[in-house]
N, C-alpha and C positions, 0 to 999 in steps of 0.2 A: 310980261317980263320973263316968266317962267320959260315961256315959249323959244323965247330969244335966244336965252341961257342953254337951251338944249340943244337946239341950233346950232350955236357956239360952239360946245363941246363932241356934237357929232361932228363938226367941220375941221376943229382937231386931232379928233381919232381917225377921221379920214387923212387926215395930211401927214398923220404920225407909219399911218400904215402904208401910204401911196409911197414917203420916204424909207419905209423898211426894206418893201419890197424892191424898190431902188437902190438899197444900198447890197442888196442880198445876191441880185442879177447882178451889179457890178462885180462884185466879187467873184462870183463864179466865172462871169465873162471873162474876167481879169486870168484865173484861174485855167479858164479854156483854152487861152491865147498865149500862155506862157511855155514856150518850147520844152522838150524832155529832160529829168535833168540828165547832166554830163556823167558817164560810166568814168570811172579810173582806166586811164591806157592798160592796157595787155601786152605783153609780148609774145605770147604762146598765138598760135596759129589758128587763124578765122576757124571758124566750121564752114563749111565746104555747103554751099544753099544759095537759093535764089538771089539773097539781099547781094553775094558778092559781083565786083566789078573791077573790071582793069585798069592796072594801074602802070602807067608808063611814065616813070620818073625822070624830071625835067635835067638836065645838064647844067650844071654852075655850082655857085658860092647861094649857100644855106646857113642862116643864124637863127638862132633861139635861144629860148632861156631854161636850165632848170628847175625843178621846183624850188630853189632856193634863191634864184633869180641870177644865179650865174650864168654870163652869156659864152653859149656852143655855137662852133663856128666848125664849118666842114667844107670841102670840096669835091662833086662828083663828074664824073667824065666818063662816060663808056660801060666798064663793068666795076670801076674804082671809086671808092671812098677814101679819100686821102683829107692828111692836114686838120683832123680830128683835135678839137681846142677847148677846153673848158676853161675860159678866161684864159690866164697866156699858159698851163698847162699840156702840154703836149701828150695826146695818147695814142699818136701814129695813123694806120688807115686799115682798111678791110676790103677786101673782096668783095662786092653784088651780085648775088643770083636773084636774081628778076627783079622784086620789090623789095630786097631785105638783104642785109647781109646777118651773118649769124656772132654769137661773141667774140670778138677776137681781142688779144691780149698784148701788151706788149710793155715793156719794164715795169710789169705787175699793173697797169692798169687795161683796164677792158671797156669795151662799149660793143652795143648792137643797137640796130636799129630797123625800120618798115618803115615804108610809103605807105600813108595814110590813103593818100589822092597822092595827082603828079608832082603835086609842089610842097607836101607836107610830110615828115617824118618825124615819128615818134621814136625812145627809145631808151635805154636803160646807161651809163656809165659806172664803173667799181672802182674805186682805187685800190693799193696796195693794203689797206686794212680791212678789205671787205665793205666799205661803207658804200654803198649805192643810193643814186638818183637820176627818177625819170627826167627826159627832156622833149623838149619839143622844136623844131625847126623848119624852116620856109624859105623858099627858094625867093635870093634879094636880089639875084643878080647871075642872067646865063648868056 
């Protein structure tokens, strides 16, 4: 009976252990496979290194949302960002040099923004109090 019992209780601590180190690999595997996290957008300018790559931003109608979930609506064509919208807010258009156009302002409110990739731009908006937020947008339609 002794015998039995011992048995038993090694066959336990084996099952207790077999599930630890099961639950220990999971985890880590889990851990492994979990993507980078996500940096806060930048506005200031990549550093200049191997990881950069070119960006040729797509022609059309772009929507996204602020961080606040207000939806940004925009219009590109050529070298023009026009028809710049924070919900039905109007903040006018800008200029594009290459992937980006730089702050530009217009009855006190401002925006700028960068092509992330060809169909993605990030990007900052102010209003007349100073109050800023990032935004995010995607080409819906060119």
């Amino acid at each position: 009976m002794k015998h039995t019992t011992s048995r038993l209780a090694n066959k336990v601590g084996v099952t207790a252990a077999v599930l630890a180190l099961g639950v220990g690999l999971g985890t880590w595997q889990a851990q492994a496979s979990q993507a980078p996290a996500a940096q806060a957008p930048s506005m200031e300018a990549p550093a200049a290194g191997p990881t950069m790559h070119a960006v040729l931003p797509f022609e059309g109608s772009y929507m996204g949302h602020d961080m606040y979930g207000r939806t940004v609506r925009f219009t590109f064509r050529g070298n023009q960002m026009s028809h710049f919208t924070v919900n039905s807010t109007s903040f006018g258009g800008a200029h594009v040099s290459g992937s980006a156009w730089h702050e530009t302002c217009s009855n006190g409110k401002c925006t700028r923004g960068m092509w992330t990739d060809d169909v993605t731009v990030e990007g900052q908006w102010r209003d007349q109090n100073g109050h800023v937020s990032h935004w995010t947008a995607r080409l819906f339609m060119h």
